[in-house]
N, C-alpha and C positions, 0 to 999 in steps of 0.2 A: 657098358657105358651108355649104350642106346635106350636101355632099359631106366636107367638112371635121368634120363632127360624130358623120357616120355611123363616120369614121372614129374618131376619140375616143371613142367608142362602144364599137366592136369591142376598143380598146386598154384599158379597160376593164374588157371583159368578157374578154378576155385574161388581164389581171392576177388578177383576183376568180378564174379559172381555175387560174392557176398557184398562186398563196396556197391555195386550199383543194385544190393536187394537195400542195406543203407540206407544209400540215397535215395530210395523211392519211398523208404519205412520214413524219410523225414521230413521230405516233401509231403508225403502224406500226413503227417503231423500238423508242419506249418500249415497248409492248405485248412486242414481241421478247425485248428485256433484261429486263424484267417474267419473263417466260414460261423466260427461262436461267435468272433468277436462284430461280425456286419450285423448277425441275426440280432445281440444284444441294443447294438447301436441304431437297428431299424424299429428295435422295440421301445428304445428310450426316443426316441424320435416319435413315435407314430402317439406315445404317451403323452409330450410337450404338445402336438396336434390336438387331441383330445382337448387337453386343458386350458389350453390358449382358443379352442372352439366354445368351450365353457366358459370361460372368460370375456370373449365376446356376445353371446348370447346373454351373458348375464349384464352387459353393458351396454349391448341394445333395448334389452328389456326395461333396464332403470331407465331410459332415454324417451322408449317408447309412449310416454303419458298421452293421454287423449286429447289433452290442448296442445298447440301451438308452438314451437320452439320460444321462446324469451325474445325478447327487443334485444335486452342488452348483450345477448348473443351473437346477433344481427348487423348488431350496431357500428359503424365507422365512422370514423372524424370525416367530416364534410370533403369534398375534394379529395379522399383520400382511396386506395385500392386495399388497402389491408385493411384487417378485422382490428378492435381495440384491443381483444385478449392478446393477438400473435406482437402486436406493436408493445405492449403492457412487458411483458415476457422477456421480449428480446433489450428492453432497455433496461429489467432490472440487469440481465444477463450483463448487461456492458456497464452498467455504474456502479453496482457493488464490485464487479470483478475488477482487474488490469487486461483483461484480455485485449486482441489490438481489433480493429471495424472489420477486418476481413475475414478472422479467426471465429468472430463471434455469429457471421454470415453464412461463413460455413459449416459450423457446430449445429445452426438452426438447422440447417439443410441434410445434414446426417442425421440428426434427431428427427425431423420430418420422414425418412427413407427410415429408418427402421420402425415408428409408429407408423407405417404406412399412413400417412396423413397425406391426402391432396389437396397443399397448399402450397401456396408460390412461395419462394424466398428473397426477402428484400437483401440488395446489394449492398456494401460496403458504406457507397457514397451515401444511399436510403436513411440507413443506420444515422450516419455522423449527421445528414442534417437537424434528424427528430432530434438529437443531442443537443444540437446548434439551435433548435428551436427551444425546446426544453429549456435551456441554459437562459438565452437571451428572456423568456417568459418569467424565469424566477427573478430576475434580475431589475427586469424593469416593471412588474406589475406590481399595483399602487400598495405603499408601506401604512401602515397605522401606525396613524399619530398617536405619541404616546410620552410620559415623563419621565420612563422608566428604562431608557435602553441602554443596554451594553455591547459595546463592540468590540470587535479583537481584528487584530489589522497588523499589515507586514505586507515585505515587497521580497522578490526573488528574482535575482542576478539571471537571468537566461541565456544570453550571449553580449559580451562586448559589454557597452554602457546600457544595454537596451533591460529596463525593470517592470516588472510587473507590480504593479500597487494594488491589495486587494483588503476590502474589507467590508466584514462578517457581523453579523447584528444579532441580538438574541434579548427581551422583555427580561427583565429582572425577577418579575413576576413567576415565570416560564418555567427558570433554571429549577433544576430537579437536582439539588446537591447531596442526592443520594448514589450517583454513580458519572462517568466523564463524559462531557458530551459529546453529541453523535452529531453528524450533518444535516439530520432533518430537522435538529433542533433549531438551526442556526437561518438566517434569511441572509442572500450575498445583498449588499448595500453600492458598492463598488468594486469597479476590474476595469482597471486603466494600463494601459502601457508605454510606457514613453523611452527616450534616450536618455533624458539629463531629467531629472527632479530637484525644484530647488524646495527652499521651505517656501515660501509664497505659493508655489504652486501645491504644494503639502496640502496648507491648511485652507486653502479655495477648496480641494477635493474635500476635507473632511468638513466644510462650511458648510458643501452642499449636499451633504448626506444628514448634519444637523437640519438643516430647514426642511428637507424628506422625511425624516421620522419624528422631530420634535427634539426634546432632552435628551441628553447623553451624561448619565452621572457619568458613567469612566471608560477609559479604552484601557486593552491589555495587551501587551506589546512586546520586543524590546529594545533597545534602548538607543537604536542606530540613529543618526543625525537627523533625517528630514521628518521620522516618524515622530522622536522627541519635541524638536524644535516645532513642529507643526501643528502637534496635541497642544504645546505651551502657547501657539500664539490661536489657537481655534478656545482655548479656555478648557480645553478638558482634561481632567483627572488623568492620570496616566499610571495604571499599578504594573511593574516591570514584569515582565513574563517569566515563572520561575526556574525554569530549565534553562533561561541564558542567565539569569542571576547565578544560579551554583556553578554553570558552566564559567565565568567571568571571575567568583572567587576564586577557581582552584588556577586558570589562570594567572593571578593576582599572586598566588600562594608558590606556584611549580615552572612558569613562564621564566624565570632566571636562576630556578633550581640546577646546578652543572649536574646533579645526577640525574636527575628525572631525565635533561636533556638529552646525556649520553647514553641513557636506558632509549631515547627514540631513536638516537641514531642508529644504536645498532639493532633495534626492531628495523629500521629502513634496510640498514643492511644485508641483515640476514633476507628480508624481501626480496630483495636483489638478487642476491648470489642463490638464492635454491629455487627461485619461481618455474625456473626450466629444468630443473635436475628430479634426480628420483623422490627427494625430499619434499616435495613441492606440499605434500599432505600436514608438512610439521609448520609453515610458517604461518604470523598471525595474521589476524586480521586487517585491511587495507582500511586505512585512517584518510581522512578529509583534513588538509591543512587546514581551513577556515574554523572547522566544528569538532578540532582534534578533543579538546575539551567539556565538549558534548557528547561523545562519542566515545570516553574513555573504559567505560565500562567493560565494551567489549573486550579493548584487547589486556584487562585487569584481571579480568573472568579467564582469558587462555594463559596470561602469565600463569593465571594460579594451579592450572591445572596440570602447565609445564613443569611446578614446582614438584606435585602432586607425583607426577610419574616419574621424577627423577629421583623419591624417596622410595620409588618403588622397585625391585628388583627385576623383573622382566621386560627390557629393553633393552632392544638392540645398537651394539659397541657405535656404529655408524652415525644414528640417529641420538645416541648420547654423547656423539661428540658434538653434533650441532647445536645443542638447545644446552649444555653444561655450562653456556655465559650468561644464563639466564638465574641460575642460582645467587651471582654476585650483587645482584638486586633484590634480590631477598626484602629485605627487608621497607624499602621502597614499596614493593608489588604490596604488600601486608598491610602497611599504611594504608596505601590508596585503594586498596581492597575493604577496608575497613570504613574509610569515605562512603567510596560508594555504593556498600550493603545502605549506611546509614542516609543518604540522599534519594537513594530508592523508595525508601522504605516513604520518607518525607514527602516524597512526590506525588507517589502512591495516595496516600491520605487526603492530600491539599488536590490533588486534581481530581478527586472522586467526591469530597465533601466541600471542596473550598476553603478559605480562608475565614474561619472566627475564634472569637476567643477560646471556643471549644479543643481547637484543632490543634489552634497554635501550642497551650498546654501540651499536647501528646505530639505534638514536634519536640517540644523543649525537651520531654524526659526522653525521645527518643536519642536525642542528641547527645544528652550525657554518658551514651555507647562511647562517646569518640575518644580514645584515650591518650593517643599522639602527642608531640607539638603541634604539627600542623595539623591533626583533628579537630584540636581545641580552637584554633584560629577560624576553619572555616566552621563549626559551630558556633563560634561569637558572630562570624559574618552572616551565617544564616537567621538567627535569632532576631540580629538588627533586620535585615530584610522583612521579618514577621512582623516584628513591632512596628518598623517605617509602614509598611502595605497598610496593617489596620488601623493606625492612626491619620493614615490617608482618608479614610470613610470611614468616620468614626459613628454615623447616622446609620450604617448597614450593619446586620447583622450577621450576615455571611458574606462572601466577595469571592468572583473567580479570581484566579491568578497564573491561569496556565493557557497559551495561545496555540498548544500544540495542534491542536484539529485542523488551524491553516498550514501547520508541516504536513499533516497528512495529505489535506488537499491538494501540496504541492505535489508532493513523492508520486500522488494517483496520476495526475495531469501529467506530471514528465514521463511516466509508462507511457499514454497517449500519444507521445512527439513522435517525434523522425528521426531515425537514428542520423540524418546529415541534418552536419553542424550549421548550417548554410539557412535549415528553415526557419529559427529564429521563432519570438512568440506570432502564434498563426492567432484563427479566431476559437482554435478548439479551447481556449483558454474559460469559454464559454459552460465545459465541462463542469469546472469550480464551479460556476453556479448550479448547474444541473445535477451534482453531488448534492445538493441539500432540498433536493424534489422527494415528496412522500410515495410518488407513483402510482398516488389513486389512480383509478382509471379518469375520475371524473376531470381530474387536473390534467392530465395528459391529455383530454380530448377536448379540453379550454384551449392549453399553449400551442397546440398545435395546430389548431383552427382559426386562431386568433393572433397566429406569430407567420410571418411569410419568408420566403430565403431573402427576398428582395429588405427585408428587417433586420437580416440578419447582416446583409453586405454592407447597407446603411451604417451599422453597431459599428463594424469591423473596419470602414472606412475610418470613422471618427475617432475610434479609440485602441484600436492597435497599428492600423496604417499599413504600409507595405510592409512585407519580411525580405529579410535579404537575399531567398534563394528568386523570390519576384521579382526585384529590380535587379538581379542578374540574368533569369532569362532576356526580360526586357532590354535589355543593355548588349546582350549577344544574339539576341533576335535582329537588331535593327541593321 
């Protein structure tokens, strides 16, 4: 028995032997690959050193010329701490993007820390005045007189009664109706903001942009009460803007449709009921009452898609129970999916070439796509709309007709705002005009030498006033 134990013993201490020969056989391993893997990474390392020393040598040496650094190197706006390149830089940084003043402040400031650059980083506040300056500079410096202008012009509801009236100028000469225009194309003419706009007060504003620039064969627009009324009593041409034009037919066409309407209600619903649940992935897209009809594209493009995977066999029982009411409108979705390939396609055309006899023709055969009842209806309406526009300016040979670029203006500027409802329009509205700056250096260091804050509070006094979250501090201050 003893002999038996001694034995169990040994085997034991055997074991306990081999386990910690093992663990030492694997520690040694990891340590190993440990020990490859530093020596690899000190090598890939010391390699990046190298080439980033070549790098720099090779970039002091282009540097190194025997004259002079450049003036325009050197150079800064009068009164000013920063260089024209860093200010140049950081303002395409903030007017082409949505980024918000503080975002784009900071971006500088890390992009300076990893080029190891020693240079200072302008502040938030820095940033938005050059904007503020910018903006106010395109705005108010002097238009050429001319017989040839066209404007595009619209107001946008910002809080309460309180609107924004703005409006866009561009030489007829100018327009390039080889593709849509851009902002730098466009000069802002006016940015007003008031509570109540009547038409007298309309057509004072666009009087005094006529006697600023000269002629104005047409404005392009649409069709809301003060702009209309305003253009009619200032004597201007007014060709309807075509995105609320097909927006307004199908309106016209689906606005007392009991199917189209119960096809919204229960897209609202369905919103509803899965926004919190695990379905949250399947419901469409969130519509704007105002510009439901603007806007319909989108959620005609997810019907169809809903349609799509419901003919498809890999889906799950859950999630085809919730989108299988969607099949009942079939034929609805097809229609107005059929619309709007064909309204696209129109849009596409007439806002990249404009409105001429050319165009109109490959509208019209486009149109005879539409094979519905109510295809054919908003084809005859659209058709009218072509004929009406060119026989408006029957002297031109081409004509915009689309004011989209003050939508985008908007959509950029309201990124800009405050997420509290309370700020109301501020002066960054100033923005809009400063989207349509080409950002030479040369112009950037005119406006901003020649525009002061004290110009800017002046503007902001006169034509947008207090915002409401100001005469609420003021009111809880005192």
């Amino acid at each position: 028995m003893s002999n038996r134990r001694k034995e169990q013993s040994k085997n034991r201490e055997k074991e306990q032997k081999n386990r910690w020969k093992q663990k030492a056989k694997n520690k040694g391993k990891a340590l190993r690959k440990a020990n490859r893997k530093i020596k690899k990474l000190s090598e890939e390392g010391n390699q990046l050193k190298k080439e980033f020393q070549k790098y720099k040598e090779s970039m002091s040496g282009a540097q190194a010329a025997p004259q002079k650094p450049t003036k325009e190197k050197e150079k800064k706006p009068k009164r000013y701490w920063f260089q024209l390149n860093l200010i140049k830089v950081i303002l395409e940084g903030k007017l082409i993007t949505s980024v918000s003043f503080r975002a784009i402040s900071q971006l500088f400031s890390i992009f300076a820390l990893c080029m190891n650059l020693n240079v200072r980083t302008p502040s938030h506040t820095t940033v938005m005045n050059w904007v503020h300056k910018i903006g106010l500079y395109q705005l108010t410096r002097k238009k050429k007189k001319a017989d040839d202008w066209v404007i595009l012009l619209d107001h946008s509801i910002q809080l309460g009664r309180e609107k924004l009236f703005v409006v866009l100028g561009i030489r007829e000469s100018e327009i390039d109706f080889t593709r849509p225009l851009r902002f730098q194309d466009l000069v802002p003419l006016l940015l007003v903001a008031k509570a109540k706009w009547n038409l007298e007060e309309a057509r004072d504003c666009l009087l005094e942009v006529k006697a600023e620039v000269g002629n104005i064969i047409y404005a392009v627009g649409d069709y809301g009460g003060d702009i209309k009324k305003g253009l009619e009593l200032a004597e201007i041409k007014h060709v309807h803007d075509l995105g609320h034009r097909i927006a307004l037919i199908l309106q016209k066409i689906y606005k007392k449709n009991e199917i189209f309407q119960e096809f919204m209600r229960e897209l609202a619903q369905m919103n509803k009921k899965l926004a919190q649940t695990e379905f949250a992935f399947i419901i469409p897209p969130k519509r704007k009452e105002k510009s439901r009809f603007q806007n319909i594209g989108k959620i005609i493009t997810w019907a169809i898609k809903v349609l799509k995977r419901l003919r498809g066999r890999k889906i799950e029982k859950g999630v085809r129970d919730k989108i299988r009411w969607v099949k009942k409108y079939q034929q609805l979705i097809e229609e107005l999916s059929e619309i709007n390939a064909v309204t696209r396609e129109i849009e596409k055309i007439l806002k990249s070439n404009g409105l001429s006899e050319k165009t109109v023709k490959r509208c019209n055969r486009i149109l005879k796509n539409l094979t519905t009842e109510n295809g054919k209806i908003v084809a005859k309406e659209i058709a009218e709309y072509l004929k009406e526009s060119i026989s408006l300016l029957p002297e031109n040979d081409t004509i915009l007709c689309s004011s989209d670029i003050i939508e985008s203006s908007f959509g950029k500027y309201k990124n800009y705002l405050s997420n509290n409802s309370m700020a109301g329009i501020t002066n960054l509205v100033l923005c809009i005009a400063a989207f349509t700056c080409s950002l030479e250096k040369c112009e950037i260091k005119e406006a901003l030498e020649t525009t002061t804050v004290a110009d800017v509070k002046c503007w902001t006094d006169k034509n947008v006033g207090k915002t409401l979250l100001q005469k609420r501090r003021e009111f809880l201050a005192a």
